[in-house]
N, C-alpha and C positions, 0 to 999 in steps of 0.2 A: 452504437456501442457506447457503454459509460459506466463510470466507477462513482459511488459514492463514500458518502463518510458522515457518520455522525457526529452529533454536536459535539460531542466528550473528544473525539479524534481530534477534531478542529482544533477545538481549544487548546488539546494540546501543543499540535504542532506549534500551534501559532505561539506558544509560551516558549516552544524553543527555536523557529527563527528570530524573536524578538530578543532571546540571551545571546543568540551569534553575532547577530545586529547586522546580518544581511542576508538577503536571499532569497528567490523567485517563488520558490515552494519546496514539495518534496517530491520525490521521483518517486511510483511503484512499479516492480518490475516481476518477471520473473528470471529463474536461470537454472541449467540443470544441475543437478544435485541432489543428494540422500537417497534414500533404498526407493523411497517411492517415486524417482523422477525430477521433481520440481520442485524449489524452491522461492515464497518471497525475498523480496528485496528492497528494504525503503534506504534513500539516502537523501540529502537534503540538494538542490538545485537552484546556483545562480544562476542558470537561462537555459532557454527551452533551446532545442535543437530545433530542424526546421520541418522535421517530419512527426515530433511530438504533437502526440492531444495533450490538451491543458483542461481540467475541471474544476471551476473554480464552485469552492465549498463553504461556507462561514467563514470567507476572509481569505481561505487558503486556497492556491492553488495548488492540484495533483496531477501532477506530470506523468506521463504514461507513452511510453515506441509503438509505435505500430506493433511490431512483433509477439509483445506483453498481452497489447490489449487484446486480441486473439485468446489469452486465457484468462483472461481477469474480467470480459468485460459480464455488467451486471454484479458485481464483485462491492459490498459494503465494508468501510475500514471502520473499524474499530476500536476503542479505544477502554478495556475491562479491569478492574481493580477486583481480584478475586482473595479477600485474607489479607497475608502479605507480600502477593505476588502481584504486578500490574503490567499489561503490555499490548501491544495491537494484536486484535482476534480479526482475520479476513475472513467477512461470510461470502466464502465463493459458491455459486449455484452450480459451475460447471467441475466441482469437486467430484471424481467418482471416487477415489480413495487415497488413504492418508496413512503415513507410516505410523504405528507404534508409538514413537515418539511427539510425532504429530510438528516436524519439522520441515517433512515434503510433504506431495500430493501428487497424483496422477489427476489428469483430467481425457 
């Protein structure tokens, strides 16, 4: 099981644990919520837990529970600048469907 992330993600992150000026990586998760179910979830992570997978990617490391990785895993982060709008796009393979809004997922 494993998550990745492309360079443009990387970069990012890594531009804003370095403005925090601490911090192990960032967590992705999931958790339930919205019409379709599931919801992601990044937050940033001074230390791993003892039962987290850690992936370390261009510098950064991506923290992920057990629990998560069950849905995420195979799961590329992304990182898209579309116009004036930019933000993480998760391409999950075990996506079967996505609300409307494209906020949840079922898998």
């Amino acid at each position: 099981m494993a998550i990745s992330m492309t360079p443009a993600a990387a970069q990012h992150i890594s531009r804003f644990i370095e403005k925090r000026g601490s911090g192990f990586g960032i967590r992705v998760g999931v958790r339930t919520s919205g019409c379709s179910g599931m919801a992601y979830v990044l937050e940033f992570v001074d230390q791993q837990e003892s039962d987290d997978e850690v992936f370390e990617m261009g510098g950064v490391n991506v923290v992920v529970d057990p629990k998560s990785l069950a849905y995420l895993d195979g799961t590329e982060l992304d990182f898209v600048k579309e116009g004036l709008n930019e933000g993480f796009k998760f391409n999950n393979p075990n996506v079967r469907s996505e609300c409307g809004c494209g906020e949840s997922f079922n898998v």
